[in-house]
Structures are given as structure tokens and as C-alpha cells.
N, C-alpha and C positions, 0 to 999 in steps of 0.2 A: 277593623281594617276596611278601608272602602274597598266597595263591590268592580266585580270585572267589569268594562265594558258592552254590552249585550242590549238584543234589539228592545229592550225596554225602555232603555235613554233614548232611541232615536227621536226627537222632534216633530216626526211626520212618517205615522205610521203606514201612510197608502205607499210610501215611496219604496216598502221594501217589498211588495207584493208586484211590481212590475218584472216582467218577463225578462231574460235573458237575450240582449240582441250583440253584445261585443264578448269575443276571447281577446284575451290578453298574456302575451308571453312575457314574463316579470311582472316580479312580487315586490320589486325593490322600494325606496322613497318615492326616487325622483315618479315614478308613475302615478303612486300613492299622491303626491302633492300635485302632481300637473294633469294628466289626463284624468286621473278619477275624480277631482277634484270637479275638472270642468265639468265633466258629464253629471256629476249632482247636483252641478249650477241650473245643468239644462233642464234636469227633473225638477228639479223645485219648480222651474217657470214653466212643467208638463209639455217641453218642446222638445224632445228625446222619447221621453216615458219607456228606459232601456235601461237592462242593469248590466254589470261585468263579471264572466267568470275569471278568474285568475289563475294562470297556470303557471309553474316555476321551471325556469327555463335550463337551470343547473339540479344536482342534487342537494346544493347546499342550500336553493332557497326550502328547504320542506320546512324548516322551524318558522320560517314566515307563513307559508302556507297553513301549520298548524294553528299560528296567532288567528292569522285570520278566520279560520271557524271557529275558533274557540273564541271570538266575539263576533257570531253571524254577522261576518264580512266587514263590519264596522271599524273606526277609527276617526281619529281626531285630526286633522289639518291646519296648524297654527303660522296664520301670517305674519311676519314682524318686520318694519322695515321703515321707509320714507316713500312716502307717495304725495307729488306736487310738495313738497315740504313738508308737512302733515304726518305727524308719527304713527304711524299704522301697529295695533297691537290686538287681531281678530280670529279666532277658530271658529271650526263647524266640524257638527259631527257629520262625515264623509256615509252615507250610502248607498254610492250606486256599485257597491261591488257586493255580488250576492255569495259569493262562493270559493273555495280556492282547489284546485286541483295540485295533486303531487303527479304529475306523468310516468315515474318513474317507479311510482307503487299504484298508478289508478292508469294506467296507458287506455285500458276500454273507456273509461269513461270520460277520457280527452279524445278521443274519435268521436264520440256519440255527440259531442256538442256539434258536429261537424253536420249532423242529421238533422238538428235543428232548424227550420229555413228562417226561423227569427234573428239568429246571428250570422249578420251579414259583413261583420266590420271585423277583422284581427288589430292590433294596436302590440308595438313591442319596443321593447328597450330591453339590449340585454350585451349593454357594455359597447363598444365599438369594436370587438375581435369578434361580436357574439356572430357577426354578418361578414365571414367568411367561408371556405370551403373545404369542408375535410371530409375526403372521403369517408365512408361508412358504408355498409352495408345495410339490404332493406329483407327483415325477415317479418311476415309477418304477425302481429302478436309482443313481437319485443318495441321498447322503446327505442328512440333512437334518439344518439347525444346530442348533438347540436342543435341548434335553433333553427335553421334552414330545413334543415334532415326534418326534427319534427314539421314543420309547418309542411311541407312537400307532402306527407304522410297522409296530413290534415286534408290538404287539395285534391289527395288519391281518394282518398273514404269521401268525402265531401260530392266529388266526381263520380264515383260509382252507386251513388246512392242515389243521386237525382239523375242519375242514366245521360249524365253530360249537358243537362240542363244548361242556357245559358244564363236563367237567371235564378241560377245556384251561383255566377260568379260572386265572388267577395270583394271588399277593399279592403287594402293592407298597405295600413300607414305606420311604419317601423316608424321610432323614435330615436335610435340610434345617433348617435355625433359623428357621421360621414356624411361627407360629399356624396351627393346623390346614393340615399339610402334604399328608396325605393328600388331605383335598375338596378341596384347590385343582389336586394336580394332576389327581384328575382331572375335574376342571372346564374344563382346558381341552383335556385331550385329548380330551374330547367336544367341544369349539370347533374343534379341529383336524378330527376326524371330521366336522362340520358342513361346514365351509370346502373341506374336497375333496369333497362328496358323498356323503360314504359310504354305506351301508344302512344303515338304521334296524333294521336284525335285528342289525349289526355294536357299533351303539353302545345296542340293549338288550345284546349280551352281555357287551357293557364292565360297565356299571353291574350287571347281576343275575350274573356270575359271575366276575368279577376284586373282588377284596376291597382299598381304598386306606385303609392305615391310618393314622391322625396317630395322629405320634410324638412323644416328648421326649429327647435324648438331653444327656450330659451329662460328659463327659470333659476336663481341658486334655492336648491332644497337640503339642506343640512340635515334630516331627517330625525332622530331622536333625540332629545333636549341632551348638552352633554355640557359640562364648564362649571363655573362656577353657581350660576343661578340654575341648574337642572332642578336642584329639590323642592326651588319655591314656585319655578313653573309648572311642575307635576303637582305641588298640592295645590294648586288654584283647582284642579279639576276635580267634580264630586265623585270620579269613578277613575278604577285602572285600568289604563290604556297600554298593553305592548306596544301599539303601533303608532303612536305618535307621530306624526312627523310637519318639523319646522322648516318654513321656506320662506323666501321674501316676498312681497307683493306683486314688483313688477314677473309676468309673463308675457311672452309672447309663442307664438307656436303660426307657422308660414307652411302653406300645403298648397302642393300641385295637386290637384283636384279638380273631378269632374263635378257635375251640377248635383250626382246622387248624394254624392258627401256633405254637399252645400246643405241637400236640404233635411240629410238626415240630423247634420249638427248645423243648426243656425246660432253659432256661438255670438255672432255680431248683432243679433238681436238682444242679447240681455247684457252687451257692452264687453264682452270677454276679448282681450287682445287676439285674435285667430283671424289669418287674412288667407283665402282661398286664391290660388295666384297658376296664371299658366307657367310662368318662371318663376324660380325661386333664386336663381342667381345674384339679382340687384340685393336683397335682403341679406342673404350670407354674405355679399361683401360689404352693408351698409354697416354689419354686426362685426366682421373680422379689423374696418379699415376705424370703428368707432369705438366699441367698447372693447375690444381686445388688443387694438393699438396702443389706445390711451394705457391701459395695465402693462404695455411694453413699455411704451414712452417714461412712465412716472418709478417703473422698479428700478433700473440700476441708480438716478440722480438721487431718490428716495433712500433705497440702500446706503449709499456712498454718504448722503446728508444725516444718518442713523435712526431713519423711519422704519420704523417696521410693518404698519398697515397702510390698506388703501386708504382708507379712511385718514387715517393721519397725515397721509402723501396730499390727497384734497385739501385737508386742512393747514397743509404746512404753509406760511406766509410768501413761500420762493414756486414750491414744487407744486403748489394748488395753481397760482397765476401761470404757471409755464403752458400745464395741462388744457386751461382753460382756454389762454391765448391760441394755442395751437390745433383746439379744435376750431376754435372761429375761424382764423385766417388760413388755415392751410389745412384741417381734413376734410371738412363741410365744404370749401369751395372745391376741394378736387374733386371730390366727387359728383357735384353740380357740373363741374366744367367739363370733365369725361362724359357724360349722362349716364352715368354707371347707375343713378338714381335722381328720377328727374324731379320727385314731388319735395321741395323744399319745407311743407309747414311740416310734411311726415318727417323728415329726417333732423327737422327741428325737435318734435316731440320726442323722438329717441331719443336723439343727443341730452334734453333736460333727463328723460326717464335715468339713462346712464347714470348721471351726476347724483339723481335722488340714491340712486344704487351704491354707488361707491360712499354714501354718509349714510348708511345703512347702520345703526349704532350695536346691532345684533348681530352682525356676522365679523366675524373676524378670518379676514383676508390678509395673508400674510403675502408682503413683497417677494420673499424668498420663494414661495409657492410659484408666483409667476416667473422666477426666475429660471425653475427649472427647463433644460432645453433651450435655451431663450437665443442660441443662434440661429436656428430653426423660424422661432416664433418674429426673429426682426424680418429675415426675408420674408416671413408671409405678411406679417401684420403694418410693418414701416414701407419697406422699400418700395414696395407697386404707389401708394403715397408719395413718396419724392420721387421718384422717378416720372409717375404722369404731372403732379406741379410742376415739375420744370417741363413738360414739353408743351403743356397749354400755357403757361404765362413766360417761358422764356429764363426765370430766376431759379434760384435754388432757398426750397423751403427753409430759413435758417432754425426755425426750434426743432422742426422734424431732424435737421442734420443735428443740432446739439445733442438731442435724443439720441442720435445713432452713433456720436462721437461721443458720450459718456455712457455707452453698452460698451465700446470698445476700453474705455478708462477704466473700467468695472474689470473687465478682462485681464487686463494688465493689472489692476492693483490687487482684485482679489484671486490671485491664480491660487489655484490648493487649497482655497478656503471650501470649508464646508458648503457656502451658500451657492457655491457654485458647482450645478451640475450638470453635465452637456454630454453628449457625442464624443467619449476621450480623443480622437483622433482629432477631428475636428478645434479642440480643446487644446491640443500641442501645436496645433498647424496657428493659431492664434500667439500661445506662448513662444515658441520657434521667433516668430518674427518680431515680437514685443522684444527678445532676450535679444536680439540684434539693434536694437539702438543705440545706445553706446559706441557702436562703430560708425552707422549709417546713419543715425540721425532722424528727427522725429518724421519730418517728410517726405523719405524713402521709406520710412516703417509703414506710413498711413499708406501709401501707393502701394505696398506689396500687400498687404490686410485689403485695400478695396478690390484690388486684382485680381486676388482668391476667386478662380470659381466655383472651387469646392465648397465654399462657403456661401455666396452666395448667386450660384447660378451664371454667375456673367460677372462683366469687368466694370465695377462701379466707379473707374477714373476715364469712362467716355461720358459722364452726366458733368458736362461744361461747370468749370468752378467746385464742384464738389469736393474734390479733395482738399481744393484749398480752403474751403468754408469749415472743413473736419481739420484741418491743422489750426485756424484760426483761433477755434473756439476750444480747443485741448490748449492753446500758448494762453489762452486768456485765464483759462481755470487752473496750467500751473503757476501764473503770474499774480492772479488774486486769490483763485480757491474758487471752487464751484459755483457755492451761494451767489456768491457775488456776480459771475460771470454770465447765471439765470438770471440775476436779477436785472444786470446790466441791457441782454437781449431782451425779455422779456417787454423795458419800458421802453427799447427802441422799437419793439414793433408797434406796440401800444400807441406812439406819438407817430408811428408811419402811415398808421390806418385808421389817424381821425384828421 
């Protein structure tokens, strides 16, 4: 039987003999593949020379936390993917994590890392509910549940040990998937600080010398080999690995941050995707209006066409040119023409990284997956897109509208299907007015559906033409059939725009 994982296989044994300078709340993949990953990039090139405790932010991560001692901290990181075209198929054994904590059977010894003045940096991910606010109580000696509650805890022992030092502050770059991650948490760690009492010298030294950065990060980590090829990717490896974990190549990760963080991690020195930014705004929307558009754009036509991946939707001969067309002409230029994002070769290179992302032959992206919620996901992901092309160029995007006129034909045809899951109200307020056609007719149904502003925030029959360009292109596709009526639009823009 091959041997466990253990600091024996490590490749470089100086790298596990460096000190402790980051705590980390989650044990999960995604940290596993994206933060700890970087930080062993940065050891290796001795431009860190910092390891990671691990601490588990739930009770349920403790079997993660067991793994990871029981292969001193180590673990395998395997890339698979398309990078520049280029099939990417690369691991490393991961160790910059020296240790794992359970909080909730070791709580002294997750204070004490707090004494350390070598760990200067916290790092967390722990779900997007994990950075909210629930009361608790603060006794001390007991753990405390939440992610916030502990970390406040962290701040208090941390605080009173260096007698409010100011350069005991920390940085604390939550990894979280919220808008503005940093102010929220620490918005309520000062809530927590309020709620037990604290001093008021305790929670100025929170806010004037702990730095909480929002971030953006940006990885798919699928984390332990699972499908059908699991057994032949496990035995490539000479030893066994609990912790496995599979991710694709493209990363990115966007931090507001001050100069310490710069130069504690100079990730851009060894070429690692990581941009230090006063705002982080332009990028969250460069990410929400490109790569999460486009996965709105291509699921219901894809769907309705009987694609089931992303990958297949790229590659369909109708649904791949739709996508493609429509980021060139209409989501690249609105976002240039707004200056939402001014540097064109960067938001060139996403846009290709994107496309290597979606022909990623390793991951399998189900349309239905994005489908879920997906009235939701058009107002954030589409709409702010047509709505600013038509105020900078005057016209109405017509694939962006075919887009949002076959999520609507999606709605209608597949009501009650399985693949379709949403906000039930919302869901009948859509059905409701589709079941009124027949009386009223297709464009009084489109006018009462853009009208909604339950739906979508505002009345989308003041965007000049739009409803008529959403009735045009639903008469064409029940006149020919979809295919056909992509395909139609797609070489009129094509021959519009040369």
C-alpha cells in the first residue's frame, strides 16, 4: 500500500523549518488551492519565508484539520486546465502550512498564536454567511462560534498582550465572496467589541491599527479528484494524499491594500496573478459584466439548444460565435465607453483568460448550475450592460437583448422543469404573465415582464427600442427556431462591424 503523505516527500526541506507569520480561518479547498498555494510560490523564491497555521472555522472542519497533521501540514495542489491554449496538466507538493488548529478543542492554543508578533497577517474564507453577525456571548476560556466572534477574541488577546501596541496591528484579508469583505468584517467585530463592553482604546486600536482589506479573488478549485478518472489521478501519485486538491490554472486575487501587504507578499515579482489596488470596484465589475455575464448570456440559448456545458456552449457552431461576438462589440466596448475600466490590453487579457477558462477540458460546468437563480444573476450580470450601451452609443445592444429575450423564452418554456430554480414568487410573477398571452398577445406580455420592478429594479420599457428589439427577436426564433435566429443576428453584426 503506498505511504501517507509526510514531511519526507517534501522537495525542499528548508521550506518547512520557516516560522509562522499568517493564521488562517478555513481548512477548506478553495484556500488550500489559492492562498496556500501562493504563499509556497513565494517560499520557494524565499520572498515571504512565512508558513501558515490553519485553524477550522466550523466544528465540522476538525477531520480536515486532523488530515492535515497527520501529513505535517502537507498536501498536493494539481492544476488542470488551458492556459494561452496550452493544456496545462501540473502539481506541487503545497508546504507553506505548518499546522492545523481545531478551536473548539485547542481555543488556548488559538490565542497564543495571537502572542506571536511574527504573525502579522489573518487570511479567511469561510463561506459567504461566515461574515455576518450573530450575537454571542464572550466568556472567557470558551470558544466562540462564529468567525467574526472568534477573530474579535483573536484582537482582544492579541491587544492585551502587547499592551495596545500599535505595531501589534494586523492585516486581515478575508477571502470571502462579498462585496466589500474587509468593512463588513470589520464592522462587526467592532459590534462584537460593543456587545461585550470592551474599551474604547481596544476598538480605536482595532480600526487605526489592524488594516481589513476587501478583496476579490477568483479561482475554480474543485478540490478532491471525484468522476470518473479519480483512480487513475490518485495513482499517478507515489504517496497518499487526503488532501488533494484540484483547481484550474487561471487565478486571480485583487486587494486593497496598503504598502505593508505589498511588500510582505510581492506575488507580482514571481508573476502570480495578484494586483494591489486602492479600489477594487473597476475589477469586480470587469469580472461580474465578463465572465459571469457571458455564463448568463450562453445558459438559457445553450439550454434550450440541449447543451449541457460551458464548454460545449463555447464550442457549439451557433452558441460559441453568439458569445464571442458579444463580448467584442458590446461588453468590452461598454465598459471602455463608461470608463468602468480604462486599461484596454488588461481587460483584453481577461477576456482571452475567460475563454481558455470556459475550454477547460477538466472541469465540468453544468449550464443548469448557472441557471440556478438566474433572474437575479440577469439584473446583475446583463442589465447594467444594455442599459449603459444604449446611453453611450444611443442603440440597443442587439445580442445582449437576444440574451435577455431567450432567459425570458427559457422562462416560458421551461416553467416546472427541474432545471429551473428561482425565487418561487418571482417565478409565478414571470409565469402569471407568460399564461396571459393568449389573450393579450406577445407584446403586451414583453411590456408587462419588462415593467416588473420586482424583477428587475426599474421599468425596462424606458430603454428607447428595447422592447421592440425583445419582441423582434422572440417573432424570429418562433418563426425559424432559435439556431437559426442566432445565427441570423450573429452574421449581421459580424458584417456590421467590418
Amino acid at each position: 500500500m503506498t505511504v501517507l503523505l509526510t514531511r519526507d516527500h517534501c522537495p525542499d526541506q528548508a521550506l518547512l523549518q520557516l516560522p509562522d507569520r499568517v493564521i488562517q480561518i478555513g481548512e477548506g479547498n478553495f484556500l488550500r488551492g489559492f492562498v496556500d498555494w501562493m504563499i509556497h510560490q513565494l517560499n520557494k523564491h524565499q520572498l515571504f519565508c512565512g508558513r501558515i497555521v490553519v485553524v477550522a472555522p466550523r466544528p465540522t472542519g476538525r477531520a480536515n484539520i486532523e488530515r492535515l497533521n497527520a501529513q505535517d501540514g502537507l498536501f498536493t495542489v494539481w492544476l488542470r486546465g488551458v492556459r494561452e491554449g496550452v493544456k496545462v496538466d501540473e502539481r506541487d507538493i503545497v508546504s507553506s502550512v505548518s499546522r492545523g488548529i481545531d478551536p473548539y478543542q485547542q481555543w488556548d492554543e488559538f490565542l497564543a498564536c495571537a502572542e506571536n508578533p511574527t504573525i502579522e497577517i489573518v487570511v479567511s474564507n469561510t463561506t459567504e454567511s461566515g461574515i455576518q453577525y450573530i450575537r454571542e456571548d464572550y466568556q472567557e476560556g470558551v470558544p466562540l462560534q462564529s468567525f467574526p466572534g472568534k477573530l474579535t477574541a483573536y484582537l482582544l488577546h492579541r491587544y492585551n498582550h502587547f499592551q495596545g501596541a500599535a505595531t501589534a496591528g494586523m492585516t486581515i484579508v478575508p477571502c470571502e465572496l462579498l462585496d466589500d469583505n474587509g468593512d463588513r468584517l470589520r464592522d462587526v467585530v467592532l459590534q462584537h467589541a460593543r456587545d461585550w463592553g470592551l474599551p474604547a482604546a481596544f476598538r480605536e486600536w482595532v480600526q487605526q491599527h489592524n488594516h481589513f482589506c476587501n478583496t476579490l479573488v477568483d479561482r475554480i478549485v474543485t478540490g478532491f479528484p471525484t468522476g470518473d478518472d479519480a483512480h487513475e489521478l490518485l495513482a499517478q501519485l507515489p504517496y497518499r494524499d487526503a488532501l488533494v486538491t484540484v483547481g484550474e490554472p487561471f487565478h486571480l486575487w485583487v486587494v486593497e491594500a496598503d504598502e505593508r501587504l505589498r511588500t510582505l507578499w510581492p506575488f507580482e515579482q514571481i508573476g502570480l496573478n495578484v494586483a494591489y489596488v486602492s479600489d477594487i470596484r473597476p475589477y469586480r465589475t470587469q469580472k461580474v459584466r465578463i465572465l459571469n455575464g457571458l455564463h448568463t448570456a450562453m445558459c438559457a440559448a445553450g439550454m434550450l439548444l440541449g447543451v449541457q456545458t460551458v464548454r460545449e456552449a463555447v464550442n457549439h457552431p451557433v452558441v460559441g460565435p453568439f458569445v464571442h461576438r458579444m463580448l467584442d462589440e458590446e461588453i468590452v466596448p461598454t465598459l471602455l465607453a463608461s470608463r468602468v475600466v480604462s486599461d484596454r490590453s488588461g481587460i483584453e487579457q481577461f477576456a482571452a483568460a475567460v475563454f481558455d477558462r470556459f475550454e477547460n477540458p477538466f472541469i465540468r460546468h453544468e449550464l443548469k448550475s448557472i441557471a440556478l437563480n438566474g433572474l437575479s444573476k440577469i439584473r446583475v450580470r446583463l442589465l447594467p450592460t444594455v442599459t449603459e450601451f444604449h446611453r453611450h452609443s444611443g442603440r440597443i445592444p442587439v445580442l445582449l437583448t437576444a440574451a435577455f429575450a431567450t432567459q425570458l423564452l427559457f422562462y416560458r418554456e421551461a416553467a416546472g422543469a427541474q432545471e429551473v430554480q428561482d425565487d418561487p414568487a418571482l417565478l409565478e410573477r414571470v409565469s402569471a404573465i407568460w399564461r396571459s398571452e393568449p389573450d393579450i398577445g406577445l407584446r403586451p406580455v414583453v411590456e408587462k415582464l419588462l415593467g416588473d420592478p420586482a424583477l428587475w429594479g426599474e421599468d425596462l420599457n424606458q430603454i428607447d427600442g428595447f422592447c421592440e428589439a425583445v419582441v423582434d427577436f422572440m417573432m424570429q426564433t418562433r418563426a425559424h427556431g432559435l439556431e437559426t435566429a442566432l445565427e441570423s443576428l450573429v452574421s449581421t453584426v459580424r458584417q456590421t462591424s467590418t
